[in-house]
VOGU-3710 file (C-alpha; in Angstrom, 3 decimals, decimal comma):
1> xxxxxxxxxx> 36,851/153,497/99,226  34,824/151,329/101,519  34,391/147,081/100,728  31,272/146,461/98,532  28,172/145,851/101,421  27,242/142,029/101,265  23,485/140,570/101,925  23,050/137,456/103,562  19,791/136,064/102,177  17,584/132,603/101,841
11> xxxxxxxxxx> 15,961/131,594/98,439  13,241/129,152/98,329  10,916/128,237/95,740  9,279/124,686/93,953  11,431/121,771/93,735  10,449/121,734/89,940  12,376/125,501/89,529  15,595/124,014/91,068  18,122/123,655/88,148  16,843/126,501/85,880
21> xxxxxxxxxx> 17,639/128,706/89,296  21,027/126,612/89,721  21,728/127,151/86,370  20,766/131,026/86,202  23,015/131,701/89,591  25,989/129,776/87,902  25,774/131,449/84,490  25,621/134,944/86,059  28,174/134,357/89,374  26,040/136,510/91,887
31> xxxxxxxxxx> 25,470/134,468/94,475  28,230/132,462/96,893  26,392/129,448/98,284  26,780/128,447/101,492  25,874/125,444/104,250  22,455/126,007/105,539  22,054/126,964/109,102  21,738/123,660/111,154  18,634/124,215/112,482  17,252/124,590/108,535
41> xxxxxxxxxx> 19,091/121,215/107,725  17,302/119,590/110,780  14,364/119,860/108,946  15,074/119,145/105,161  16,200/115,999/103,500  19,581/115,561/101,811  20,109/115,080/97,848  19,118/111,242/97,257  23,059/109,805/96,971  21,793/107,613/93,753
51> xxxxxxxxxx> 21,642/111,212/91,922  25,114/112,142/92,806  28,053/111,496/90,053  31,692/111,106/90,569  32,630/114,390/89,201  36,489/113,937/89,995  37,038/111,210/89,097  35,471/111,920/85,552  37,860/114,998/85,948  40,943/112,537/86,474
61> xxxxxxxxxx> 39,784/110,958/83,440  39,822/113,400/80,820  42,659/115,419/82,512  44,888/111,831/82,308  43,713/111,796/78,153  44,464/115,683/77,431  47,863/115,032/79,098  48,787/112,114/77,473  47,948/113,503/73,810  49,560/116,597/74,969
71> xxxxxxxxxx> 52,595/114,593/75,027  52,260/112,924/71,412  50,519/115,955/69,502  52,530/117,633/66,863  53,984/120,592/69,006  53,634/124,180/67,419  56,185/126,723/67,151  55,643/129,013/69,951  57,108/131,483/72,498  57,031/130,340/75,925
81> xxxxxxxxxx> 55,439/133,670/76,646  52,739/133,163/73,845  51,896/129,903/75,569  51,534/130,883/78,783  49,404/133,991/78,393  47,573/132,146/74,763  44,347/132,789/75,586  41,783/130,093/76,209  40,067/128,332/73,280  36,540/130,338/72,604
91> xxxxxxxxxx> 33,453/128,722/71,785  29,150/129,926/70,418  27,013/128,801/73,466  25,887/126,851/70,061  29,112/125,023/69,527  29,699/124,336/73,290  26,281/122,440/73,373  26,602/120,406/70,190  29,820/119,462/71,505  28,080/118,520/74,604
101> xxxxxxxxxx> 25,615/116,172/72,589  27,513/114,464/70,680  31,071/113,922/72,017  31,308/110,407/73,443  34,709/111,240/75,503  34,491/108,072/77,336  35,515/106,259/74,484  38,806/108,378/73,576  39,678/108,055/77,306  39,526/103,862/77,149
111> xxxxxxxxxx> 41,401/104,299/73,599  44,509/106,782/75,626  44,314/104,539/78,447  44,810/101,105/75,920  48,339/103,310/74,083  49,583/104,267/77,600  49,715/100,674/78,628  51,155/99,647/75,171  53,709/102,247/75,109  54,989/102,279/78,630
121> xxxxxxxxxx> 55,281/98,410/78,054  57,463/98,658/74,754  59,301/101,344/76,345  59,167/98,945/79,575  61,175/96,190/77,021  63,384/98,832/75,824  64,487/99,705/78,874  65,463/96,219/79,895  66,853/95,068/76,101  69,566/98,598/76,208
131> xxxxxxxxxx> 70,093/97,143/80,064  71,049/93,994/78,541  72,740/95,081/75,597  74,943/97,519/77,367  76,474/94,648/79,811  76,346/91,888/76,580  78,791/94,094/74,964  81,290/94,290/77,538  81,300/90,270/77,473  81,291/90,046/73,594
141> xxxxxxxxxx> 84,251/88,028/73,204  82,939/85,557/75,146  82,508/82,742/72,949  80,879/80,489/74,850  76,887/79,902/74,749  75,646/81,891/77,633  73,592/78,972/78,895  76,138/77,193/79,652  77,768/79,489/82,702  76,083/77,942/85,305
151> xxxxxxxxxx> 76,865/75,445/88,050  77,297/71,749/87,502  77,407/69,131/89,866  80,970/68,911/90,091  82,085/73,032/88,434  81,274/76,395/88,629  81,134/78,812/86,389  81,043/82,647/87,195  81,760/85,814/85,058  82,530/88,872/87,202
161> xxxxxxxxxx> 85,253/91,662/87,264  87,976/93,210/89,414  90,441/96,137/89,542  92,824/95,827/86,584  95,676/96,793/89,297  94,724/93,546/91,255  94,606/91,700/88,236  98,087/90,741/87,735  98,383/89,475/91,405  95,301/87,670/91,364
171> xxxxxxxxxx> 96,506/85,697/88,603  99,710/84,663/90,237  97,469/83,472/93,014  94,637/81,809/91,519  97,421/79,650/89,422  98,489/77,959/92,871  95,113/76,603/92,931  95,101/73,669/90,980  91,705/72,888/89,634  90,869/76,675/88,887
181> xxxxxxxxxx> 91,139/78,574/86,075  89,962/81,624/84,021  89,739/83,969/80,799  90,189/87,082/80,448  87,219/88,752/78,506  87,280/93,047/78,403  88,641/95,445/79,523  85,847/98,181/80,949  87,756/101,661/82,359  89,498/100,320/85,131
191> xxxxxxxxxx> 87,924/97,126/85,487  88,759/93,807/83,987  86,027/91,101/82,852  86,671/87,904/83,614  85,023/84,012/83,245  86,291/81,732/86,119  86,157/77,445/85,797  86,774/75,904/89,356  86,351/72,673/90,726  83,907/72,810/93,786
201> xxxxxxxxxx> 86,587/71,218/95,913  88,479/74,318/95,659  85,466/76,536/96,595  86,859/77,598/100,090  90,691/78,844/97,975  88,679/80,311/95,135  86,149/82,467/97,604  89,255/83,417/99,532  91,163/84,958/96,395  88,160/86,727/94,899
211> xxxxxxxxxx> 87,511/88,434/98,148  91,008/89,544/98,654  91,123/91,109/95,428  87,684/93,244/94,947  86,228/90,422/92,821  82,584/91,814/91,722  80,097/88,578/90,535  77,964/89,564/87,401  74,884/88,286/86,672  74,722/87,492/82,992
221> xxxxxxxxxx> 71,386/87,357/80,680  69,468/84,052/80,890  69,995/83,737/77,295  71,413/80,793/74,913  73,557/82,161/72,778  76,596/83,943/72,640  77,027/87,519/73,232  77,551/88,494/70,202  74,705/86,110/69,009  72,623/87,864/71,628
231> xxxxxxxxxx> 73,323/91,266/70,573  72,488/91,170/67,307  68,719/89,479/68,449  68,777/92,621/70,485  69,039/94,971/67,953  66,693/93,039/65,908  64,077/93,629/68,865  64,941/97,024/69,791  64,454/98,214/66,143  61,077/95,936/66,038
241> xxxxxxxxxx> 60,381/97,607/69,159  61,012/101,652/68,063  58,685/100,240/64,876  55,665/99,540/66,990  56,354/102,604/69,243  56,055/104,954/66,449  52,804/103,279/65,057  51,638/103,337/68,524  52,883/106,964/68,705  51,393/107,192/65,694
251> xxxxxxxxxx> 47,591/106,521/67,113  48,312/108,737/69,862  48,968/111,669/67,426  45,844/110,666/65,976  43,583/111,073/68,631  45,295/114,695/69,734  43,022/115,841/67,107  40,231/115,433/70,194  42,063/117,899/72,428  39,414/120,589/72,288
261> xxxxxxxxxx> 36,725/118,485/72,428  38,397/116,967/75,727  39,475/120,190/77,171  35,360/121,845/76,416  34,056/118,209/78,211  36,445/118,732/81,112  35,215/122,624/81,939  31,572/120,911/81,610  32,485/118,545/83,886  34,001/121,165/86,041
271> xxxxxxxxxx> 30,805/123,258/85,773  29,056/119,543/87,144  31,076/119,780/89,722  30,399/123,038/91,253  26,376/122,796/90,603  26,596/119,020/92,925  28,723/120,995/95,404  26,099/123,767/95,560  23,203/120,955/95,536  24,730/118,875/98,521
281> xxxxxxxxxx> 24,242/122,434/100,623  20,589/122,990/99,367  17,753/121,598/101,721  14,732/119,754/100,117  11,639/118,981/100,764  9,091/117,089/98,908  8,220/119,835/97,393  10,610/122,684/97,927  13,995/123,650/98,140  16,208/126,249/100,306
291> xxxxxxxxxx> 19,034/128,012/99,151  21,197/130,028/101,496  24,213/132,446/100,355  25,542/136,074/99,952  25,331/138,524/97,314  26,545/142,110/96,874  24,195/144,482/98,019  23,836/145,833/94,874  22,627/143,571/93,172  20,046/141,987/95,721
301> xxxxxxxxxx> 17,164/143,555/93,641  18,500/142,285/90,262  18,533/139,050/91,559  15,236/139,070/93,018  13,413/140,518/89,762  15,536/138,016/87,199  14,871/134,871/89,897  10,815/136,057/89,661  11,448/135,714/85,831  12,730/132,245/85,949
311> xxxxxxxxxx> 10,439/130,928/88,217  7,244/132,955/86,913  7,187/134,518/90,609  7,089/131,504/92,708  9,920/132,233/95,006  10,707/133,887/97,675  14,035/135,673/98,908  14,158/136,495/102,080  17,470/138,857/103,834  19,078/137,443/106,757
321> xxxxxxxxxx> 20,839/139,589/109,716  24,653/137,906/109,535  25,452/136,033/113,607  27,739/137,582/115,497  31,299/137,110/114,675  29,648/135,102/111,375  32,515/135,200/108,738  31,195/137,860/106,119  33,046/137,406/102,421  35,091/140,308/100,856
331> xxxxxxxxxx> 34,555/142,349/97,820  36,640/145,228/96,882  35,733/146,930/94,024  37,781/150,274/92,538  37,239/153,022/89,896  38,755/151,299/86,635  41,943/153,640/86,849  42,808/151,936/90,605  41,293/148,551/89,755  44,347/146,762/88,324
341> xxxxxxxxxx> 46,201/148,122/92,108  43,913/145,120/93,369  46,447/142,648/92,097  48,770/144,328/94,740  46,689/144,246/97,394  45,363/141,021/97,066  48,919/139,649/97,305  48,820/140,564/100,476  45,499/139,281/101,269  41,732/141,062/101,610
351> xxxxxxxxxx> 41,010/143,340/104,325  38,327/142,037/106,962  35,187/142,965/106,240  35,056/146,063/108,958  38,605/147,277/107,759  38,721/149,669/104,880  40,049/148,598/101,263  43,741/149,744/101,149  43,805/149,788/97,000  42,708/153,513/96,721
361> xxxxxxxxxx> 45,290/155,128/99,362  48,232/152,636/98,210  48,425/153,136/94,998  49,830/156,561/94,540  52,705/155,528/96,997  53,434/152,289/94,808  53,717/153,536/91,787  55,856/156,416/92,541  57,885/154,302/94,810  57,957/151,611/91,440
371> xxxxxxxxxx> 59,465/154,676/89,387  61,825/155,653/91,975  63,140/152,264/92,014  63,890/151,864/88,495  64,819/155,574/87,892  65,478/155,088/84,487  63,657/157,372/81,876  64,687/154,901/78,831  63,648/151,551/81,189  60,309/153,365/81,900
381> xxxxxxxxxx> 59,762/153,769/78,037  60,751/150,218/77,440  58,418/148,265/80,431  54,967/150,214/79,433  55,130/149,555/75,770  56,506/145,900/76,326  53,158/145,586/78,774  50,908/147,325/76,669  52,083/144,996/73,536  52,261/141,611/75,541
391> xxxxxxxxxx> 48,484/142,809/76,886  47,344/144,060/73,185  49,348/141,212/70,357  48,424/138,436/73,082  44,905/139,411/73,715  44,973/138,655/77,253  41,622/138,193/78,832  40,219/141,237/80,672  40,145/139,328/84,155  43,945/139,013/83,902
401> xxxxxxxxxx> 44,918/142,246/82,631  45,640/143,669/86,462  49,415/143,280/86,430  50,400/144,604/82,877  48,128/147,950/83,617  49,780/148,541/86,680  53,259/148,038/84,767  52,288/150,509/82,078  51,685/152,737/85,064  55,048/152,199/86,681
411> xxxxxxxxxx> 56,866/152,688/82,884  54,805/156,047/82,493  56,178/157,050/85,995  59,066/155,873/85,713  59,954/157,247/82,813  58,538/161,559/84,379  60,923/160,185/87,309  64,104/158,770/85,477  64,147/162,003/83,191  63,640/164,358/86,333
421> xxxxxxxxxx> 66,848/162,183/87,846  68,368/162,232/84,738  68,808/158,287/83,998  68,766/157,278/80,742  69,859/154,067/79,867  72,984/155,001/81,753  74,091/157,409/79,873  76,282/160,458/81,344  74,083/163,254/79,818  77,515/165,716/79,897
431> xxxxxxxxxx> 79,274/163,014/77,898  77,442/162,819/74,474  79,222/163,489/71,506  79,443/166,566/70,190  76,560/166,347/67,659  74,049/165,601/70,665  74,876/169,087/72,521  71,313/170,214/71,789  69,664/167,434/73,161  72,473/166,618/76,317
441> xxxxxxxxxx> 71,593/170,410/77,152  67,827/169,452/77,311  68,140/166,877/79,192  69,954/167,910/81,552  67,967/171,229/82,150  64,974/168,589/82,378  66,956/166,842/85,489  66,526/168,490/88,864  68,778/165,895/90,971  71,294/163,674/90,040
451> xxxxxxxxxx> 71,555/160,214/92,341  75,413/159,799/91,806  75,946/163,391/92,572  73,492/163,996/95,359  72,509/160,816/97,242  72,002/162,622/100,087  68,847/164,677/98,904  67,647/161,581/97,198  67,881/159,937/100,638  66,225/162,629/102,316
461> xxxxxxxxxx> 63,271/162,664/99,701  63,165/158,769/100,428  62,816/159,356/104,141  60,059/162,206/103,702  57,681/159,911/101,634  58,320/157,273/104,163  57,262/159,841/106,733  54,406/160,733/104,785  53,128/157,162/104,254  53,353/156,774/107,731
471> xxxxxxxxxx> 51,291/159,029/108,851  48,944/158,352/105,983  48,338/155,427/107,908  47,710/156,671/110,781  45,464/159,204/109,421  43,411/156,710/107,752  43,502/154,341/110,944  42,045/157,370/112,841  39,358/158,405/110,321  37,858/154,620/110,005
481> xxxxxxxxxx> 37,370/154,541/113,823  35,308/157,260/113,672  33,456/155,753/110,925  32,888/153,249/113,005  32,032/155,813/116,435  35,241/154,912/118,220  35,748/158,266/118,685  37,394/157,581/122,104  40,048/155,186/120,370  40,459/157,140/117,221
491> xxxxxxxxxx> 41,801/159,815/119,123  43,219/158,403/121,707  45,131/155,944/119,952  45,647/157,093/116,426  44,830/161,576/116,861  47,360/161,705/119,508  50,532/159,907/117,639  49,302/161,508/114,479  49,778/164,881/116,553  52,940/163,683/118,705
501> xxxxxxxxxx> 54,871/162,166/115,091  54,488/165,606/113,360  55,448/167,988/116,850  58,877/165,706/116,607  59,030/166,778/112,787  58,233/170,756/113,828  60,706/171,128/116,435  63,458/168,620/114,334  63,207/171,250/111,688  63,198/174,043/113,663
511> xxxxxxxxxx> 66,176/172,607/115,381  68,102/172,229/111,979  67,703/175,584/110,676  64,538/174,462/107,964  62,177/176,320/109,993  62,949/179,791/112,027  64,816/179,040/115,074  62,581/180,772/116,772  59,647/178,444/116,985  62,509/175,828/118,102
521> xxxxxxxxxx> 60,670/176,462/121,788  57,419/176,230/120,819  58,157/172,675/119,123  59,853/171,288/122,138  56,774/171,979/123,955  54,459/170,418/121,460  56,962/167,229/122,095  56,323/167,555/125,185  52,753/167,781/125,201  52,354/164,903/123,069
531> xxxxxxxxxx> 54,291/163,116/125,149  52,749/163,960/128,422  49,290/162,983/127,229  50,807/159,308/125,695  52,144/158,243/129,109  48,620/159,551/130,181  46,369/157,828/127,953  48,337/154,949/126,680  47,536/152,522/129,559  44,459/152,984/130,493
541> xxxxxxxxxx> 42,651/150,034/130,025  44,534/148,800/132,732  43,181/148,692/136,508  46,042/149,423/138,552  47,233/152,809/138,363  51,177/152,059/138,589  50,356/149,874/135,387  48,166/152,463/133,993  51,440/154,614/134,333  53,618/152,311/132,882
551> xxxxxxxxxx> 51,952/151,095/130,315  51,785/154,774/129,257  55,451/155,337/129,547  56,306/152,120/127,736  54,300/152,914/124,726  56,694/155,878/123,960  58,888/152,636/122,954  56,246/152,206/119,728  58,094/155,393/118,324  61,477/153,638/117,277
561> xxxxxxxxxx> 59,081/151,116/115,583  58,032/154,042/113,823  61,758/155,197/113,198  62,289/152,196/111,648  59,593/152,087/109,195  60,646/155,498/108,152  64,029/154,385/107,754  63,285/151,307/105,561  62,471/153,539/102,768  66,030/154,543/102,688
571> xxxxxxxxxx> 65,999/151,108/100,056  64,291/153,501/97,451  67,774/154,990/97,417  69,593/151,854/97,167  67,324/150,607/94,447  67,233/153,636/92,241  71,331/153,782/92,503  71,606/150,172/91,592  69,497/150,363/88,448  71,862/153,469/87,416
581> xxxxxxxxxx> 75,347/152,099/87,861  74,362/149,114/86,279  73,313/150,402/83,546  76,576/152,820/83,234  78,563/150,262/83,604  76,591/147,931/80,927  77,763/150,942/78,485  81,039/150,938/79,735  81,741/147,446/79,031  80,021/147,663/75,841
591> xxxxxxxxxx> 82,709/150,248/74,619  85,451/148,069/75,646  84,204/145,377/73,569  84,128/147,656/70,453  87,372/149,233/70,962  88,613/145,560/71,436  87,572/143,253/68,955  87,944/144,580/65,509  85,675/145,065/62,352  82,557/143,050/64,476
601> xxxxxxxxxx> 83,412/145,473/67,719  80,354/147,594/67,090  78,179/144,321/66,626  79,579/142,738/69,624  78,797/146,487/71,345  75,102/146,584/70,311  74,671/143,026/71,431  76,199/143,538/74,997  74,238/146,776/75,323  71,128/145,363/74,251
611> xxxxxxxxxx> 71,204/142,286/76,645  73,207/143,685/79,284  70,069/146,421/79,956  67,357/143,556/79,123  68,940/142,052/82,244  69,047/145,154/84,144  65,908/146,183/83,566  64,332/142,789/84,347  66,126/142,366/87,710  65,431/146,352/88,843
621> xxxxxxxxxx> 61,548/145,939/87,850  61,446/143,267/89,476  62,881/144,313/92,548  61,426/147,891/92,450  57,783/145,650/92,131  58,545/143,686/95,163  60,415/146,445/97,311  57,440/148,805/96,624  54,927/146,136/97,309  56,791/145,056/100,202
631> xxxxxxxxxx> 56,622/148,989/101,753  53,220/148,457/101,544  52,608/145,311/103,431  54,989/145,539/106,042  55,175/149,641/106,803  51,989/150,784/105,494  48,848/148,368/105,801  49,783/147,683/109,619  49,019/151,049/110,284  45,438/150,457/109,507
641> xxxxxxxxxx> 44,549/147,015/108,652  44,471/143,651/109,859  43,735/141,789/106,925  42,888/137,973/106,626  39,439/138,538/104,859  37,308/135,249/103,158  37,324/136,307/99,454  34,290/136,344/97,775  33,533/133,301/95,917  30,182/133,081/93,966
651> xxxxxxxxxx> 28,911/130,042/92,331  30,215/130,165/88,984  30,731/128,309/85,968  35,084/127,399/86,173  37,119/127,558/83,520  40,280/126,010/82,988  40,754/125,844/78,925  37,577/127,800/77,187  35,317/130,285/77,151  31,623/130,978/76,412
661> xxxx> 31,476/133,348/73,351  28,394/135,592/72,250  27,194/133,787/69,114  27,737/136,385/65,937
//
C-alpha cells in the first residue's frame, strides 16, 4: 500500500479568529505546522514577546512538585507491569476545565519547594551527626573533654591511629623520647586509636616516629564534652531530628493528595506549550494572520468546511506545490489487520516519501518467521493469551495496542507452526505415558517434520523463504519504478536480477535431480543469458566503454551479497532448535528433581517446569521478535527502500498523564 498523499497548504483569516482556529487544529491533530516561507515572514510581524510565557519552566515546576510527592505519597500495591502499562488518569472536558479554574498550583509548588529545603537540610544534619557519631564511638573511652585536644603554647595534643602490628614498636620508640607520651584508646579492625601529649621541643623526634610507623592524624569533633558525653547529645538530636522529618514527611504526604490536579495542570501547560510553538511560526499582520502546514490529503476538504464553520467563512486555504527536494512528512496508514505491523516498521524508521510503505509486504514474512522461531505449539498458546489479557485486564489505550496484536499474531502462528513441527512444551510426543496413546498418536500424525530429526529439511525450508523474500524485494523494487515511469531502471536494474536470481534456481534444481535433468541445458543457458546482459547493462552510466565493461562484469560480485542474505535465514533454524532443546531439557531436569528429593519432588518438579519454560519462552520470543525483525531491516527493506522519512507530526494537544473523556 502506497504512503497517505500529503497537501501543503496556507491558512489565513482575521486576527480576531486566531485561537478558536489554534484551538480547533490542536483539538483535532490535522494539521503539522510549519515555519513560514521567508519571503512570507519578510512581510509579517512576529508575536509581541510581552505575550509569550515561560512554558518550561512552568513545566520544571510542576514536574519538580509531582516528583517530589511521588516520593512521599503512600505507595499502592502494584505490579510493576500494572504500573507501567496503568493507563492514564481520564477526565469530562467538564472536570478538566473546572480544574483549570480553580487550581492555584503555584501555591503547592512554593509549599514542595519550602519541605524539600527542610528535609534535605535535616537529612543534611543527619548525615553529618551519624558522620560524627560513627568516629565518637571509636574514641569513647576517651575521657578527656574534647575541647581540650588542641595545641598549647608549650604541648600538643593529637588523636590519630596506626597499624596495630607497628604498635608495639612504636611504643618502644616513642618511650626514648622524653617529654612524649600517649594512651591507648580502641581498637578499630586492624587499627589502633591513640591520644599523643608531646612537648613542642620534641616536635622534630615525634614527626619522625609517627611517619615511620603509618601514623594517620584524626580530626576530632569541635565539641566540649567527652565522647561519650557527645554521643548521647547525638542521639538526643538524631532522634529530634527523625521527629521533625516525619512531621515534615508528614506534610509532604499531605499535599500528594494534589497529584492529579498537578499532573492535569502540567498536560495544560504542555498543551500551552505547543499552541506558543505553533504561534511563534504564524505571521501577523494588523489585521490578519498566516498559517502554513501539511495535512493528509484526505482530509483537506474536512478541514476547509469545519475551518469555514469556526470562522463563519472568513478564511481562506489556499494549496501550495511542495519546492524541490522540500522535505515532505510521512504517513503510513494500513488495513486494521496490518496496522499493529507498523510498530515493526517504524523501528526501523519511515520510508521516504517516494518509497513505498513496507508494512503490507513484511508482515506475512515476520510473523511466520516469529512462529518459526519459537516453534513451540504450547509457547504459542501461552504468548497470545498472555497479550490478549495484559491488552484486555490492563485496558491499554488503543494508540499503544500495536505490539501486543502483533504478539497474539505470532502465538496464533506459532502455535499452527509448533504443532506442524511437533514442539510442545518439549515434550517427546513418542514418550507419553501409556494413558496419553490417543492423543501422542494425534499429535504426532498432526506433525509433518521434526527439527531434531530432520534439520536438514528445516534448513532447506529456511533457505527457500529467504530466497523468496529476496526476490520479493526485488519484485517490489521493480514494480515501484515503474510506478514511478523508470521503466528503463526497473528493468534494467531490478527485471534483469529478478530474471538472472531465479535462472540460477532453474538450472541448480535441474542440476540436483528436483527438476528433469533434461532441462539442466536449457537452465545453464538462461544463466548465461542473464549473465551476458548484466555485464552488458550494469555499467552503463559510465562514459568510457572499458569502464562500461567493467563495471558490468563487477556487478556479478552483488550476487554473493545476495548469497548471503539468503544464507542468514539459516538462524530460523538455529532459533527454532534452541527453543526446543531447551525446553526438553527444562523437563528433563524437572524429573530429576522429583525422582530426587522426596515427598515435595513433584512440587519442586512443577515449580522448575513452570519457571524453567517462563524463562524459555521469554528469551526465544524475544529473540524470535528481534531475529525476525532484524531479517527485515537488514535483508529485506534494502531491496526496496531507503528509508529516513520525517514522521508526521500534527499540532496536537500532548499528553503525558491524562486524557480527555466524552462527558456521560
Amino acid at each position: 500500500m502506497p504512503q497517505v498523499p500529503m497537501q501543503k497548504l496556507n491558512i489565513i483569516a482575521p486576527r480576531e479568529y486566531e485561537e478558536d482556529i489554534l484551538k480547533f487544529l490542536q483539538e483535532k491533530a490535522l494539521m503539522q505546522v510549519m515555519d513560514l516561507e521567508e519571503e512570507t515572514r519578510k512581510i509579517l510581524a512576529k508575536i509581541p514577546e510581552e505575550e509569550k510565557h515561560d512554558f518550561d519552566f512552568l513545566l520544571a515546576e510542576v514536574q519538580f512538585a509531582i516528583d517530589f510527592l511521588e516520593q512521599h505519597k503512600i505507595k499502592e500495591k502494584q505490579s510493576f507491569l500494572k504500573r507501567l502499562l496503568a493507563p492514564a488518569q481520564a477526565l469530562t472536558p467538564g472536570q478538566f476545565s473546572k480544574i483549570i479554574k480553580t487550581f492555584y498550583f503555584k501555591n503547592i509548588v512554593e509549599k514542595c519547594k519550602i519541605l524539600e529545603e527542610k528535609i534535605n537540610v535535616l537529612l543534611a544534619r543527619k548525615t553529618k551527626l551519624q558522620e560524627e557519631h560513627k568516629l565518637l564511638w571509636q574514641w569513647r573511652k576517651l575521657d578527656i573533654p574534647l575541647d581540650q585536644i588542641k595545641e598549647t603554647e608549650k604541648i600538643n595534643m593529637v588523636g590519630g591511629s596506626m597499624p596495630i602490628k607497628n604498635f608495639e614498636e612504636f611504643r618502644k620508640k616513642l618511650a626514648q623520647v622524653k617529654l612524649a607520651h600517649f594512651k591507648k584508646i580502641y581498637l578499630v579492625e586492624n587499627n589502633v586509636n591513640l591520644l599523643i601529649i608531646y612537648d613542642k621541643r620534641e616536635i622534630e623526634k615525634v614527626k619522625k616516629i609517627l611517619d615511620k610507623y603509618e601514623w594517620q592524624e584524626v580530626i576530632l569533633p569541635p565539641r566540649k564534652g567527652t565522647p561519650l558525653q557527645e554521643l548521647k547529645r547525638i542521639k538526643d538530636f538524631l532522634a529530634e531530628i527523625r521527629r521533625e522529618l516525619k512531621v515534615q514527611k508528614k506534610k509532604a504526604q499531605g499535599l500528594s493528595a494534589y497529584i492529579p490536579k498537578l499532573k492535569v495542570i502540567y498536560d495544560y501547560l504542555l498543551w500551552g506549550r505547543a499552541h506558543q510553538q505553533v504561534q511563534e511560526r504564524i505571521g501577523n499582520t494588523a489585521q490578519t494572520f498566516v498559517l502554513s502546514g501539511w495535512i493528509k490529503e484526505k482530509d483537506y476538504n474536512e478541514l476547509k468546511e469545519r475551518l469555514r464553520k469556526v470562522t463563519k467563512g472568513n478564511v481562506e486555504i489556499f494549496k501550495i506545490k511542495p519546492k524541490k527536494g522540500e522535505t515532505i512528512p510521512v504517513v503510513i496508514e494500513n488495513r486494521p489487520a496490518l496496522k499493529p505491523f507498523e510498530t515493526v516498521t517504524t523501528i526501523y524508521g519511515l520510508p521516504l516519501p517516494q518509497e513505498i510503505d513496507p508494512t503490507p509486504y513484511m508482515a506475512p514474512f515476520f510473523i511466520l518467521f516469529f512462529g518459526l522461531c519459537l516453534s513451540d505449539a504450547g509457547y504459542g498458546i501461552v504468548v497470545a493469551a498472555l497479550a490478549w489479557l495484559i491488552m484486555t485486564i490492563l485496558r491499554v489505550p488503543r494508540e499503544n495496542r500495536g505490539l501486543f496484536k502483533v504478539l497474539i499474531y505470532g502465538g496464533i502462528i506459532t502455535f499452527i507452526v509448533g504443532a506442524l513441527l511437533g514442539g510442545w512444551f518439549g515434550v517427546v510426543l513418542e514418550e507419553l505415558p501409556s494413558g496419553f496413546t490417543w492423543l501422542s498418536s494425534t499429535l504426532i500424525q498432526i506433525r509433518q517434520l521434526d527439527p531434531l530429526k530432520d534439520p536438514i529439511k528445516i534448513l532447506i525450508l529456511s533457505l527457500a523463504l529467504g530466497i523468496v523474500q529476496v526476490l520479493v524485494g526485488i519484485a517490489i523494487n521493480m514494480f515501484w519504478k515503474m510506478k514511478q515511469k523508470r521503466y528503463l531502471e526497473a528493468i534494467l536494474d531490478s527485471g534483469l536480477w529478478l530474471y538472472f536470481i531465479i535462472a540460477i534456481m532453474f538450472w541448480a534444481m535441474a542440476k540436483m535431480g528436483v527438476l528433469p535433468s533434461s532441462l539442466q541445458q536449457l537452465g545453464l543457458y538462461a544463466v548465461l543469458t542473464g549473465a551476458g546482459a548484466l555485464v552488458l547493462t550494469q555499467g552503463r552510466k559510465q562514459k568510457n566503454i572499458l569502464l562500461k565493461f567493467g563495471s558490468g562484469v563487477m556487478s556479478l560480485y552483488n550476487l554473493v551479497g545476495y548469497l548471503s542474505d539468503v544464507l542468514s535465514y539459516s538462524r530460523l533454524l538455529a532459533l527454532g532448535l534452541a527453543t526446543a532443546v531447551i525446553a526438553m531439557v527444562v523437563n528433563l531436569v524437572a524429573f530429576l528433581f522429583k525422582d530426587m528429593i522426596p515427598v515435595v519432588g513433584w512440587a519442586v518438579m512443577v515449580l522448575v517446569m513452570i519457571g524453567g519454560h517462563l524463562f524459555n519462552m521469554t528469551i526465544s520470543g524475544l529473540g524470535a521478535f528481534i531475529h525476525s525483525a532484524r531479517l527485515q531491516f537488514v535483508e529485506f527493506f534494502p531491496k526496496f527502500m531507503e528509508g529516513g522519512g520525517e514522521r508526521f507530526e500534527p499540532f496536537r494537544r500532548e499528553h503525558k498523564y491524562i486524557t480527555i473523556a466524552r462527558s456521560k
